[in-house]
C-alpha atoms as an extended CHARMM CRD file, in Angstrom:
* protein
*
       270  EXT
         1         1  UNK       CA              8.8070000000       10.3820000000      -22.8800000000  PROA      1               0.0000000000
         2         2  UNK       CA              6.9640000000        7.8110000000      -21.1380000000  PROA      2               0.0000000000
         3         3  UNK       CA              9.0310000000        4.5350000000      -20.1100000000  PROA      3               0.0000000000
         4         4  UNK       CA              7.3230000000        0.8740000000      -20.8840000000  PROA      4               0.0000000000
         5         5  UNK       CA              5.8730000000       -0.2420000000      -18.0260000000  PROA      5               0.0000000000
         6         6  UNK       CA              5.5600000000       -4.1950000000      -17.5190000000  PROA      6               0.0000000000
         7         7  UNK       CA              3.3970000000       -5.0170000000      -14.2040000000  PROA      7               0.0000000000
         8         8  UNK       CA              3.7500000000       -8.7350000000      -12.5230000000  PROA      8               0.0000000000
         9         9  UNK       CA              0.4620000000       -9.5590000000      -11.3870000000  PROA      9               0.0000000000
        10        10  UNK       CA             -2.7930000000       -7.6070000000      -12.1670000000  PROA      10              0.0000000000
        11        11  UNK       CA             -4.7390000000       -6.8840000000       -8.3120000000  PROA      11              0.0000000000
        12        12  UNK       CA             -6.0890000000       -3.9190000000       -6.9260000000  PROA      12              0.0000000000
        13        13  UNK       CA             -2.5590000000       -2.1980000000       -6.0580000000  PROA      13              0.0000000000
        14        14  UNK       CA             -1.6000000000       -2.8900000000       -9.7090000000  PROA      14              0.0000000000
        15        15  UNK       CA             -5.1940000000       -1.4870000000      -11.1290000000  PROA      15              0.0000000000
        16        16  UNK       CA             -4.6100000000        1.8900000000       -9.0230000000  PROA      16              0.0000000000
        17        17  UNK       CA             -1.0100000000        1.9400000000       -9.8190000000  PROA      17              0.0000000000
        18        18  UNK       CA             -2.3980000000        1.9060000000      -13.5200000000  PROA      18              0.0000000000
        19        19  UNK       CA             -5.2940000000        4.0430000000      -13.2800000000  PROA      19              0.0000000000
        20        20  UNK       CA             -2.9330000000        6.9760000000      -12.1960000000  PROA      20              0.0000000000
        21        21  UNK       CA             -0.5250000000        6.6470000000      -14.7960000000  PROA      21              0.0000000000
        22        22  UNK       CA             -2.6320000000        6.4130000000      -17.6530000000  PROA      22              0.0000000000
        23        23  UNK       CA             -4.4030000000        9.5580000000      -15.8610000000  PROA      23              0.0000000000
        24        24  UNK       CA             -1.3160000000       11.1590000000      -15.6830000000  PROA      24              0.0000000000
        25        25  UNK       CA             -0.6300000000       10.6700000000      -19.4160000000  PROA      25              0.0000000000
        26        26  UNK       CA              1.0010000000        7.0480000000      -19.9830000000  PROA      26              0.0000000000
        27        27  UNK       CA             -0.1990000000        5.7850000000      -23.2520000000  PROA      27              0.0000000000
        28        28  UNK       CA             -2.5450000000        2.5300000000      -22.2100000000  PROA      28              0.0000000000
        29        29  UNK       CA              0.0260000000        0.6810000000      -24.8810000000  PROA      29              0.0000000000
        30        30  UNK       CA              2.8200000000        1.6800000000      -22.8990000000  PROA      30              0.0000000000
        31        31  UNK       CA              1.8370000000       -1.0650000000      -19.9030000000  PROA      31              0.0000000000
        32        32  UNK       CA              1.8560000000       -4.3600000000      -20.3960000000  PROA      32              0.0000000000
        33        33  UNK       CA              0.2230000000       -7.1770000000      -17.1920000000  PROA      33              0.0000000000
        34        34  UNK       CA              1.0140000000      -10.8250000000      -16.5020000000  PROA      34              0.0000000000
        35        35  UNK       CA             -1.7600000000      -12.3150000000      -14.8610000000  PROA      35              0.0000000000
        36        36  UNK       CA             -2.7640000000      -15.3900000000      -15.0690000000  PROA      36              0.0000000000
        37        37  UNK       CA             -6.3320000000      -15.1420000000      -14.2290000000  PROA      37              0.0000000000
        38        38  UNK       CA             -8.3850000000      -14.2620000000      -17.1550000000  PROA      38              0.0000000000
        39        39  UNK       CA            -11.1880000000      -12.6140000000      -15.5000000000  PROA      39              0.0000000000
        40        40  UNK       CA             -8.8500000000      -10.3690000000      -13.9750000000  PROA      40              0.0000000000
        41        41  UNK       CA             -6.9320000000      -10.2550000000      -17.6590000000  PROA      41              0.0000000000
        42        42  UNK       CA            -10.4470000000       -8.9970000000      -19.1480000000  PROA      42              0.0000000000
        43        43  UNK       CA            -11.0370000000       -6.6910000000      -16.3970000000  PROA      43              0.0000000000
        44        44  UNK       CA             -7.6780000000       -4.3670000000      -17.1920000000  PROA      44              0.0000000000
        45        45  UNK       CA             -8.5070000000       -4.3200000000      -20.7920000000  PROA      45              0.0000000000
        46        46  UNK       CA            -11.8680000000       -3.6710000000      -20.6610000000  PROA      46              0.0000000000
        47        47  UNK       CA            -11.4800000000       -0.7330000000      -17.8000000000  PROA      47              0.0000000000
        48        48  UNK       CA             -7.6930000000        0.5300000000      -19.1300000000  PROA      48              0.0000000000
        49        49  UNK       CA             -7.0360000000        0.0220000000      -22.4830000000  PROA      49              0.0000000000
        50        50  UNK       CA             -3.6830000000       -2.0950000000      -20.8030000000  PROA      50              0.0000000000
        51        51  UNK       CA             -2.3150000000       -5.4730000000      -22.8140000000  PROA      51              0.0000000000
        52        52  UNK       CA             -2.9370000000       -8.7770000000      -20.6700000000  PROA      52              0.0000000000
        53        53  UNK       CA             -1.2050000000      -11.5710000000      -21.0750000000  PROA      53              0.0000000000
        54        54  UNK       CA             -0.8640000000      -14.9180000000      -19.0180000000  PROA      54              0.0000000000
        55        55  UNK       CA              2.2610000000      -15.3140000000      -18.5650000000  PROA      55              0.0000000000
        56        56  UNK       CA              6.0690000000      -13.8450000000      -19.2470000000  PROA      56              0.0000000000
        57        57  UNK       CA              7.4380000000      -14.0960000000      -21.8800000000  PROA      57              0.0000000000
        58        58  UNK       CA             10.0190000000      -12.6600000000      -24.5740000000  PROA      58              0.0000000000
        59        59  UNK       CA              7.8660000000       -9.0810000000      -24.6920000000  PROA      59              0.0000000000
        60        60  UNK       CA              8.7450000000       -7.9560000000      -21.2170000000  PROA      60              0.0000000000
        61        61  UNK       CA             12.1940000000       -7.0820000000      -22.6460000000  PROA      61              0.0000000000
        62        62  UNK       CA             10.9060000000       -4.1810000000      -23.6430000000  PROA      62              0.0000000000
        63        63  UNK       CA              9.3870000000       -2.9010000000      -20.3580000000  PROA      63              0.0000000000
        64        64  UNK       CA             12.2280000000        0.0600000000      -18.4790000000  PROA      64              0.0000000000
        65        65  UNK       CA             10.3040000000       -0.2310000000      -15.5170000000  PROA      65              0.0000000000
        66        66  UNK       CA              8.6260000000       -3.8400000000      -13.7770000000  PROA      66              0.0000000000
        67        67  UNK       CA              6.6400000000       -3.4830000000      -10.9330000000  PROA      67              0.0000000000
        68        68  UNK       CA              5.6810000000       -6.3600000000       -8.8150000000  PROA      68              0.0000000000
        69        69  UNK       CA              2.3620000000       -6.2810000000       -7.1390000000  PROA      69              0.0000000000
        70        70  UNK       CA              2.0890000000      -10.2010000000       -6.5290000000  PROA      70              0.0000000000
        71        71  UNK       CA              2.2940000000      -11.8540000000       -3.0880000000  PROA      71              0.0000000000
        72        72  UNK       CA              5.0290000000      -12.6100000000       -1.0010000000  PROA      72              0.0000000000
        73        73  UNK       CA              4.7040000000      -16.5130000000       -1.6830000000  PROA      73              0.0000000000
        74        74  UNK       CA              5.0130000000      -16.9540000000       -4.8770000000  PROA      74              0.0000000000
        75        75  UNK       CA              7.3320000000      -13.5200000000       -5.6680000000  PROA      75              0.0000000000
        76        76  UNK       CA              9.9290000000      -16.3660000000       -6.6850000000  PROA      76              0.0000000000
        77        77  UNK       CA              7.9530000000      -18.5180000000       -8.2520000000  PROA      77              0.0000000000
        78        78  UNK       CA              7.0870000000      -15.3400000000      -10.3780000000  PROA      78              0.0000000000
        79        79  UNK       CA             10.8130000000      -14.1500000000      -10.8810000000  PROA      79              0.0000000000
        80        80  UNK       CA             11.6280000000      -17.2020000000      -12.2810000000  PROA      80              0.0000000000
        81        81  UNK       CA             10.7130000000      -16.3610000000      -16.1760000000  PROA      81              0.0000000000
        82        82  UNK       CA             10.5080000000      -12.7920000000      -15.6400000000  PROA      82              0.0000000000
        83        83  UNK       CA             14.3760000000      -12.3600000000      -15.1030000000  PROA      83              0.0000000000
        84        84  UNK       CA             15.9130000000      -13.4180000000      -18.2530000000  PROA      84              0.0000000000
        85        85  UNK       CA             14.3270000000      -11.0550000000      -20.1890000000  PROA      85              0.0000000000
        86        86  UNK       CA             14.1770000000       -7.9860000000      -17.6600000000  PROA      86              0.0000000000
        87        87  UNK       CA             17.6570000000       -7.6150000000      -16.1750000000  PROA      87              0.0000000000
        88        88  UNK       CA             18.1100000000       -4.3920000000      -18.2060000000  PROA      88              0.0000000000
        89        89  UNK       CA             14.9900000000       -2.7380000000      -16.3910000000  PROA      89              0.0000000000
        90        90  UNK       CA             14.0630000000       -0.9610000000      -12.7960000000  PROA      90              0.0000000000
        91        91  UNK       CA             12.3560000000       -3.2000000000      -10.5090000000  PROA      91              0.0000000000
        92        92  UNK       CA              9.7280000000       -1.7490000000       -7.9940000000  PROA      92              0.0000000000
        93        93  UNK       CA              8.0620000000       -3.9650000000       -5.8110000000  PROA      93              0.0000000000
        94        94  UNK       CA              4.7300000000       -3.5300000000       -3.8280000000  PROA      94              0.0000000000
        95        95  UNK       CA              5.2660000000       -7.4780000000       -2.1630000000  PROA      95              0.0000000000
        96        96  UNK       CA              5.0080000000       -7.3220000000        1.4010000000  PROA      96              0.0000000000
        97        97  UNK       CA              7.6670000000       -8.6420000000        3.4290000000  PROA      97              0.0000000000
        98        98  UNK       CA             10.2470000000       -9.7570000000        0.6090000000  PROA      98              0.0000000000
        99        99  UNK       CA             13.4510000000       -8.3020000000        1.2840000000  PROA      99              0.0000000000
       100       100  UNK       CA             15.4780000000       -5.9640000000       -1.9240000000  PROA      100             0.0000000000
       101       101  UNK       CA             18.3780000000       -8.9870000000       -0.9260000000  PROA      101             0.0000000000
       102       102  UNK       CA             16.1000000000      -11.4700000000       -1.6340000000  PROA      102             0.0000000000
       103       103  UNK       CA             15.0550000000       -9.7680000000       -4.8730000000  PROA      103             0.0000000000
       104       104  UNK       CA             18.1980000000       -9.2570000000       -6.3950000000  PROA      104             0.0000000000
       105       105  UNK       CA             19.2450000000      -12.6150000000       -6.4740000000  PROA      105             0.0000000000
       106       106  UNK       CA             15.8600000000      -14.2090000000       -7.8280000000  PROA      106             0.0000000000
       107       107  UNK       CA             16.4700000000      -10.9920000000      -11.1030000000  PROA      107             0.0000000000
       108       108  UNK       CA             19.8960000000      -10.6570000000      -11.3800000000  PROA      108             0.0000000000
       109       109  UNK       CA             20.1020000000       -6.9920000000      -10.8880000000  PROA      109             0.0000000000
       110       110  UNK       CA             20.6230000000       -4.2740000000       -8.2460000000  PROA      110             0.0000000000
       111       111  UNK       CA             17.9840000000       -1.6400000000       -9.8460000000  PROA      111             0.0000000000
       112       112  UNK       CA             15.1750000000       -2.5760000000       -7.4670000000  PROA      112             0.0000000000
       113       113  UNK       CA             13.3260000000       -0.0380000000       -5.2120000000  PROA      113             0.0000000000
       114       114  UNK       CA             10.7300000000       -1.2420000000       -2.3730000000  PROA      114             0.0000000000
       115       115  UNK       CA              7.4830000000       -0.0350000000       -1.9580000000  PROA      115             0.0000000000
       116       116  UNK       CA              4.8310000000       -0.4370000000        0.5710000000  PROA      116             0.0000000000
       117       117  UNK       CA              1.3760000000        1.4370000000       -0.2430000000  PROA      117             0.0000000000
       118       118  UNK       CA             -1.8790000000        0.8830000000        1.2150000000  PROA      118             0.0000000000
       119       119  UNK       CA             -5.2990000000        0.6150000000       -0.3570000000  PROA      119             0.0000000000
       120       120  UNK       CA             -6.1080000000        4.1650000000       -0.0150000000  PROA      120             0.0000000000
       121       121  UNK       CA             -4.2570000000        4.6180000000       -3.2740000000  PROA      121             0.0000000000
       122       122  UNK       CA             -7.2520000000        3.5040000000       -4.7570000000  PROA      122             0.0000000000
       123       123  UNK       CA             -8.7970000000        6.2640000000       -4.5380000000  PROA      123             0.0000000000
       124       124  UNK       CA             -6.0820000000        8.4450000000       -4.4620000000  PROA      124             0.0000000000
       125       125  UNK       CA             -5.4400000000        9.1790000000       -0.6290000000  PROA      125             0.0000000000
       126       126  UNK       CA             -2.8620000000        6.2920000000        0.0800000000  PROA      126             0.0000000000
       127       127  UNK       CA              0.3610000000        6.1240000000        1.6850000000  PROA      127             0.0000000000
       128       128  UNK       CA              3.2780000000        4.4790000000        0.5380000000  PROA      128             0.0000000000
       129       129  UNK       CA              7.0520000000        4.0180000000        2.0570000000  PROA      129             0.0000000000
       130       130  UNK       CA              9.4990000000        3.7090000000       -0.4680000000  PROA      130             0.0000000000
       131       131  UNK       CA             13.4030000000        2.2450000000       -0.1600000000  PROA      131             0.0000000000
       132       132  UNK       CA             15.7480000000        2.1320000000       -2.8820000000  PROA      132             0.0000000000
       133       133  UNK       CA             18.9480000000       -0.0740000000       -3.2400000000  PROA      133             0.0000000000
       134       134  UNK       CA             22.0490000000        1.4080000000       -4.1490000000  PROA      134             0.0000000000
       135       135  UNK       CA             21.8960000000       -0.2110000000       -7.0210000000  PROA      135             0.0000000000
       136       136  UNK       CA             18.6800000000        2.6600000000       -8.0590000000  PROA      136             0.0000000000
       137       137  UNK       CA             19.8140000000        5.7960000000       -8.9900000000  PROA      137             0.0000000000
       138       138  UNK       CA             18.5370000000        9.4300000000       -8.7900000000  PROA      138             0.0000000000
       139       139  UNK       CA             16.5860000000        9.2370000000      -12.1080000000  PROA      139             0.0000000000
       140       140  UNK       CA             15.6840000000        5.7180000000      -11.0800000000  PROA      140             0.0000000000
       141       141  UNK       CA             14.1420000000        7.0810000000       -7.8170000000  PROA      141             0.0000000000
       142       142  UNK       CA             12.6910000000       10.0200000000       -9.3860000000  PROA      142             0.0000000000
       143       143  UNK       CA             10.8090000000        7.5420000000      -11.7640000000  PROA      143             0.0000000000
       144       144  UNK       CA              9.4380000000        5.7230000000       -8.8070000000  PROA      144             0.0000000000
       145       145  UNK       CA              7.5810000000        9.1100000000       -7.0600000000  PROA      145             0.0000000000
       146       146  UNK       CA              6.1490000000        9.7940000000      -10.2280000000  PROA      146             0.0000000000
       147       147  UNK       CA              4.5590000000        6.6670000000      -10.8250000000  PROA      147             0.0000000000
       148       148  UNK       CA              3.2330000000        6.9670000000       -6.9130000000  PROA      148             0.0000000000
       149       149  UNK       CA              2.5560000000       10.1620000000       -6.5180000000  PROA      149             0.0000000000
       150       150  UNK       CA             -0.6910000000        9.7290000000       -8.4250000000  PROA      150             0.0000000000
       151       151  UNK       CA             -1.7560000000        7.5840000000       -5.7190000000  PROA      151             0.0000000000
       152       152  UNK       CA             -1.2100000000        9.8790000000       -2.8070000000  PROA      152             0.0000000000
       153       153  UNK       CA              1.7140000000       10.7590000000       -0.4800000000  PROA      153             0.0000000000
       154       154  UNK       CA              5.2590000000        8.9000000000       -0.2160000000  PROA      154             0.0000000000
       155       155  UNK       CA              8.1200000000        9.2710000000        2.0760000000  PROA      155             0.0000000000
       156       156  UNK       CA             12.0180000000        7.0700000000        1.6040000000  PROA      156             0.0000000000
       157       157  UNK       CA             12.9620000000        5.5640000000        4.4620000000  PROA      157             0.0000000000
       158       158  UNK       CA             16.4200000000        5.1290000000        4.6370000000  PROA      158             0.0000000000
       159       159  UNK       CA             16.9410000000        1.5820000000        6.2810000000  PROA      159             0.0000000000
       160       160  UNK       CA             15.2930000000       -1.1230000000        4.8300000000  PROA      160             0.0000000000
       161       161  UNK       CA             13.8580000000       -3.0860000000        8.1260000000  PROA      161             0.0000000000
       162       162  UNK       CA             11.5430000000        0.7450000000        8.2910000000  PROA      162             0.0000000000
       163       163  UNK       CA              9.5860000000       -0.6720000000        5.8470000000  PROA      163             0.0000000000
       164       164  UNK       CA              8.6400000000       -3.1800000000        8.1180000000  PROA      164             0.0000000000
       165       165  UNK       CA              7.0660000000       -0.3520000000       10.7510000000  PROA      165             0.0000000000
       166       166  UNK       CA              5.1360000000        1.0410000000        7.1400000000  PROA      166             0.0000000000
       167       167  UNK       CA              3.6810000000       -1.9640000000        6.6420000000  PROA      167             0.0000000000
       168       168  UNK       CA              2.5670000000       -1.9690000000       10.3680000000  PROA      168             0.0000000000
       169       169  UNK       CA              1.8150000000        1.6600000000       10.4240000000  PROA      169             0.0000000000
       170       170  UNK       CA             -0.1180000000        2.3500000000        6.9220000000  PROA      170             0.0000000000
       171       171  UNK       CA             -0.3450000000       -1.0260000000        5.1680000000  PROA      171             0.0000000000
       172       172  UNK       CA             -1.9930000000       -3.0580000000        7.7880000000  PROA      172             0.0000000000
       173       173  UNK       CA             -3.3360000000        0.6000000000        8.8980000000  PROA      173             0.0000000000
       174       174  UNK       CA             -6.8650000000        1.1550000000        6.5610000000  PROA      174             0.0000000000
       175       175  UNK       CA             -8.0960000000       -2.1500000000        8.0880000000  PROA      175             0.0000000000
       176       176  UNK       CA             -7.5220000000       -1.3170000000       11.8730000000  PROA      176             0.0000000000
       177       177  UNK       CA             -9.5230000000        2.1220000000       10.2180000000  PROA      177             0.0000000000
       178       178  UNK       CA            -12.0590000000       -0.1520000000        9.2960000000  PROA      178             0.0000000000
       179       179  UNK       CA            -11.9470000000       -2.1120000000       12.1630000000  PROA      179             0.0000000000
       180       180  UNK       CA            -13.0020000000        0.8620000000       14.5300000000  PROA      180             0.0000000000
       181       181  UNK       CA            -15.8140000000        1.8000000000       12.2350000000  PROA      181             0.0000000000
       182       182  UNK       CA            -17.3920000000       -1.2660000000       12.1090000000  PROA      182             0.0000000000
       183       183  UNK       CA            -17.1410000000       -1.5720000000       16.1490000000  PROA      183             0.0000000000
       184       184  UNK       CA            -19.0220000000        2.3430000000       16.0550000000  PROA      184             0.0000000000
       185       185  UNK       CA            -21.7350000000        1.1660000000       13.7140000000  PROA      185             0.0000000000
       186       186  UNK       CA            -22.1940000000       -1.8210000000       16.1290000000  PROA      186             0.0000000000
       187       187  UNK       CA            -22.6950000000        0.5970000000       18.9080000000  PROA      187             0.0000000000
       188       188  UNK       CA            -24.5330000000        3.2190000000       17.1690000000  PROA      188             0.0000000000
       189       189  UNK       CA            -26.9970000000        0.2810000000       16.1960000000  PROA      189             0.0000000000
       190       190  UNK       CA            -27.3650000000       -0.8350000000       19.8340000000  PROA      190             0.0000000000
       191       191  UNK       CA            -28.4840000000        2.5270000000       20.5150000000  PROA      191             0.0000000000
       192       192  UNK       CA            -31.2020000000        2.8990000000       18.5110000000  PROA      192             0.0000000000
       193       193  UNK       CA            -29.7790000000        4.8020000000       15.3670000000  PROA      193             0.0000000000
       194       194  UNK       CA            -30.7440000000        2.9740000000       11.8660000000  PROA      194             0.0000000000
       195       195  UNK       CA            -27.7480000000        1.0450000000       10.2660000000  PROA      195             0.0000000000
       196       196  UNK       CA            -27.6640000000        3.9080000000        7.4490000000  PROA      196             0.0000000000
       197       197  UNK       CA            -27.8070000000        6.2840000000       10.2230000000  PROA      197             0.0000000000
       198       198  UNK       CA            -24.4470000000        5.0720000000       12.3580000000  PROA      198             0.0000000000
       199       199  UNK       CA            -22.7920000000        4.1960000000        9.2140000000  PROA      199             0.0000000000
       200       200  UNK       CA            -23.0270000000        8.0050000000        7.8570000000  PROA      200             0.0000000000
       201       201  UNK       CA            -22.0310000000        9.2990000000       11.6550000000  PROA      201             0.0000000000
       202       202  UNK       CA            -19.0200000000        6.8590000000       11.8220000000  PROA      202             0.0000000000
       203       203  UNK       CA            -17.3250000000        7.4830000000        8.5410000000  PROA      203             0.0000000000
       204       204  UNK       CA            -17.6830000000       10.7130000000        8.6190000000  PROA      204             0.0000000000
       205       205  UNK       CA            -16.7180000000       11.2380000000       11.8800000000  PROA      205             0.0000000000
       206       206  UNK       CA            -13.3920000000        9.5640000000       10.9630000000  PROA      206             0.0000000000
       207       207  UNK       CA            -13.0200000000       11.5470000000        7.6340000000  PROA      207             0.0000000000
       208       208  UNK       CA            -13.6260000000       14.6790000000        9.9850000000  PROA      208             0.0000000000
       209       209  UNK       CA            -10.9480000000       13.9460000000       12.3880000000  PROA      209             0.0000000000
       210       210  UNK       CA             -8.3320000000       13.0480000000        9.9720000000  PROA      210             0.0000000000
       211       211  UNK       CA             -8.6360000000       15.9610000000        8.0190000000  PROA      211             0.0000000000
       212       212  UNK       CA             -8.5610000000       18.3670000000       11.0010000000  PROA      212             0.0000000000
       213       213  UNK       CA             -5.2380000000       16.3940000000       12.3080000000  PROA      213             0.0000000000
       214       214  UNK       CA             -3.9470000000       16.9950000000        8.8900000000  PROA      214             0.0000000000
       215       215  UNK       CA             -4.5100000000       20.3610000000        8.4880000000  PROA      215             0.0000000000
       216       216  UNK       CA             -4.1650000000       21.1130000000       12.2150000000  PROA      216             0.0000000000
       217       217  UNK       CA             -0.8560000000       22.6690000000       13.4260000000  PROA      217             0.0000000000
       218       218  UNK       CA             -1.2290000000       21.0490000000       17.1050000000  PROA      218             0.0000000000
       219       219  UNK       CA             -0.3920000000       17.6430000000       18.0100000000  PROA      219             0.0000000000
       220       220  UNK       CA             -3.1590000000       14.9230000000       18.2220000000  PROA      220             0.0000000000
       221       221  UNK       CA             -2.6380000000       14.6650000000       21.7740000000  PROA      221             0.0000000000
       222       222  UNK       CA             -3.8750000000       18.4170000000       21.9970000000  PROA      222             0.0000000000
       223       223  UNK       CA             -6.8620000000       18.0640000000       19.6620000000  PROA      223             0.0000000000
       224       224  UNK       CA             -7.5130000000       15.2580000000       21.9780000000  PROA      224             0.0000000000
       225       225  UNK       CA             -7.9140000000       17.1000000000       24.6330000000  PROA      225             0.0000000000
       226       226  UNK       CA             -9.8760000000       19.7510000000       23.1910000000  PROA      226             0.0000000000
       227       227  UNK       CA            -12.8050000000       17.6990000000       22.7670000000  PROA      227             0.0000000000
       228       228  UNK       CA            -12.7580000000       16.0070000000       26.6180000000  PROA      228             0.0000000000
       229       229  UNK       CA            -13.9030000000       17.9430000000       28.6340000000  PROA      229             0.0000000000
       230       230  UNK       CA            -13.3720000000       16.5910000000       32.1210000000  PROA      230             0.0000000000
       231       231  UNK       CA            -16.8690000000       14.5400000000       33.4380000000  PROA      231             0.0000000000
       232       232  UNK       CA            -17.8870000000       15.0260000000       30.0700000000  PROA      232             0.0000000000
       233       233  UNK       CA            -19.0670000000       12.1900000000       27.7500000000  PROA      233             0.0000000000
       234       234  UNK       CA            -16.0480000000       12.0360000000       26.2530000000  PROA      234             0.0000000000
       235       235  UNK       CA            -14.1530000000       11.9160000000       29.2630000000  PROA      235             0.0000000000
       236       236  UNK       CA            -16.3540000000        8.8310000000       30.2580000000  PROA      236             0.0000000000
       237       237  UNK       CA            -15.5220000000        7.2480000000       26.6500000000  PROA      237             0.0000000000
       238       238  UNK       CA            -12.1190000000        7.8390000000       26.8090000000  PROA      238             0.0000000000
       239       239  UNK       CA            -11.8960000000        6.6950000000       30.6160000000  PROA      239             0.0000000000
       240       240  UNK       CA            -13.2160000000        3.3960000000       29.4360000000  PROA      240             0.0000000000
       241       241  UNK       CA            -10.8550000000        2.7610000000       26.7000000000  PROA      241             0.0000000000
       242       242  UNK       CA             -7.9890000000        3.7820000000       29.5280000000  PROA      242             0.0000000000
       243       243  UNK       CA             -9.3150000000        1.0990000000       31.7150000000  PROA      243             0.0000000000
       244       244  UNK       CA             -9.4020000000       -1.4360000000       29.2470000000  PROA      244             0.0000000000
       245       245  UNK       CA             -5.6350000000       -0.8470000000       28.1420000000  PROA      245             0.0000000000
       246       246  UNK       CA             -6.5290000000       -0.0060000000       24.6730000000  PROA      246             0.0000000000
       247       247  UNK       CA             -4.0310000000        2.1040000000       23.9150000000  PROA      247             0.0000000000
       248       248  UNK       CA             -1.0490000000       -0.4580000000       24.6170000000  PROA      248             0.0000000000
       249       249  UNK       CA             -3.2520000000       -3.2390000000       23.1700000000  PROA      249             0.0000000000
       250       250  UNK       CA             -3.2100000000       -0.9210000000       20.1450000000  PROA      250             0.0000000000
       251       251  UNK       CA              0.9250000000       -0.7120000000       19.9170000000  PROA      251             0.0000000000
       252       252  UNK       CA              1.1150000000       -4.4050000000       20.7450000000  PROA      252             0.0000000000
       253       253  UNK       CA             -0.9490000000       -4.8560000000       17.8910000000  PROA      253             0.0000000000
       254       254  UNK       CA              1.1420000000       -2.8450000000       15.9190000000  PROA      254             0.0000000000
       255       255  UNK       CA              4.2260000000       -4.2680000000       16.7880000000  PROA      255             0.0000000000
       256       256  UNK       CA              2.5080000000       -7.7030000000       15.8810000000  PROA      256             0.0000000000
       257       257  UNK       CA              2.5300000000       -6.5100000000       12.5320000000  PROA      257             0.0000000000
       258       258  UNK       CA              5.5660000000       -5.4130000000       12.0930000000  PROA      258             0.0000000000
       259       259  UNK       CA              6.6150000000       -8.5470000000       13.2290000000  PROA      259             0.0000000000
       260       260  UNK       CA              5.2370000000      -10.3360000000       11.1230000000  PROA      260             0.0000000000
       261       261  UNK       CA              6.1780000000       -8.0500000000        8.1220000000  PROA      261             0.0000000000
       262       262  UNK       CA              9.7170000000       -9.3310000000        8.8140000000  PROA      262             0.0000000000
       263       263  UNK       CA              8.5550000000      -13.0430000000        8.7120000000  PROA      263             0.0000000000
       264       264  UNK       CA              7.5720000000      -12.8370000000        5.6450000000  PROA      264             0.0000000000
       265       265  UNK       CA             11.0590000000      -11.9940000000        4.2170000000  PROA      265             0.0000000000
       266       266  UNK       CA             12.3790000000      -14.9430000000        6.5180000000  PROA      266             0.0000000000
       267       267  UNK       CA              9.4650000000      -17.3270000000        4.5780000000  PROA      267             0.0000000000
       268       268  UNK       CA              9.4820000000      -16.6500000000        1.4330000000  PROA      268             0.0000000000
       269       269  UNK       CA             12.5040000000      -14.4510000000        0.8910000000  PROA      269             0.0000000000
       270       270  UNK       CA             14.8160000000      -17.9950000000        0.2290000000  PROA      270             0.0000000000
């Protein structure tokens, strides 16, 4: 059987969300979106099959399962005329930053599981951390990792303020991913390669390496080492990003993150 799914908001978490359960077998008639912008409205129709609507209303009473994949400032806003007609249903939230507290006083129910994925999931490869009230039972948290699993890999964290070092870890994390590809191209560029030419060498350099870390036994550190070879070019790389403190600019950026993953819930979580 597959449960009614009601979605609250209609962005790019929500489409691949949606795109793996209707690939896993979820009728298209089974999910149901509020968003309130119609191009995006149009846009799950036309790609899923999905019902759109613009805002909540008396059909969400239906849905056994809501999952919230709005932002973290207007996640109240939002509850507001979602609750009455959803207190009966498992909550899942993708909302950075708002705290399950915060969340079960805005619905009225202790059903409600936290999630924190990353865009990867869009194609399949994403990473999300998952925390469940007590509220959420065993079939409620078995419900939950098969609705992600379609979008990669998932791991519960036991104590809620984790999530927090997720979002800082993997959430934030494809960007940072980004961000170091964009500085190779730059360089690879400088150095005479086309922009076609560094592009292919820096993304697949990085699709390289984290599939040999994966699939590797030995620790990073090791594979590391492996490839610097001492008065190597490497070595002279890796020498330069020593003397420039990158790696604890790195975990201080990190740590900003997570920081500010736990401001949000102070902003917006009242």
């Amino acid at each position: 059987m597959h449960p009614h799914i009601a979605f609250i908001g209609g962005g790019n978490m929500a489409s691949a969300l949606i795109g793996g359960l209707i690939q896993q077998g979820t009728p298209a008639h089974h999910i149901q979106v509020v968003e309130p912008f119609e191009e995006a409205r149009n846009r799950l129709q036309s790609q899923f099959g999905v019902t759109a609507v613009a805002a909540a209303g008396a059909s969400l009473a239906q849905a056994q399962l809501v999952i919230w994949a709005v932002k973290p400032q207007v996640f109240k806003e939002a509850a507001a005329p979602v609750a009455p007609h959803t207190s009966q249903a498992l909550h899942l939230s993708v909302a950075a930053g708002i705290r399950s507290d915060s969340m079960a006083g805005w619905l009225g129910t202790q059903r409600i599981v936290r999630a924190m994925p990353n865009t990867p999931a869009l194609v399949g490869l994403g990473q999300t951390g998952l925390f469940a009230r007590q509220g959420a039972t065993a079939e409620d948290r078995s419900l939950i990792e098969s609705v992600v699993r379609s979008t990669g890999q998932f791991m519960w964290v036991q104590a809620e303020p984790l999530l927090d070092a997720v979002t800082a870890m993997s959430g934030s994390g494809p960007a940072y991913v980004f961000f170091f590809i964009e500085a190779m191209c730059r360089a690879g560029e400088a150095m005479g390669l086309s922009a076609a030419q560094a592009h292919q060498l820096a993304v697949g350099t990085f699709v390289g390496a984290a599939e040999l870390a994966r699939s590797s036994t030995e620790s990073p550190a090791v594979l590391r080492q492996r490839v610097t070879s001492k008065g190597g070019t490497t070595y002279a790389a890796l020498t330069a990003m020593e003397q420039a403190q990158m790696g604890p600019l790195f975990e201080k950026a990190l740590e900003a993150a997570r920081a500010r993953a736990a401001e949000l819930g102070d902003e917006f979580g009242h």
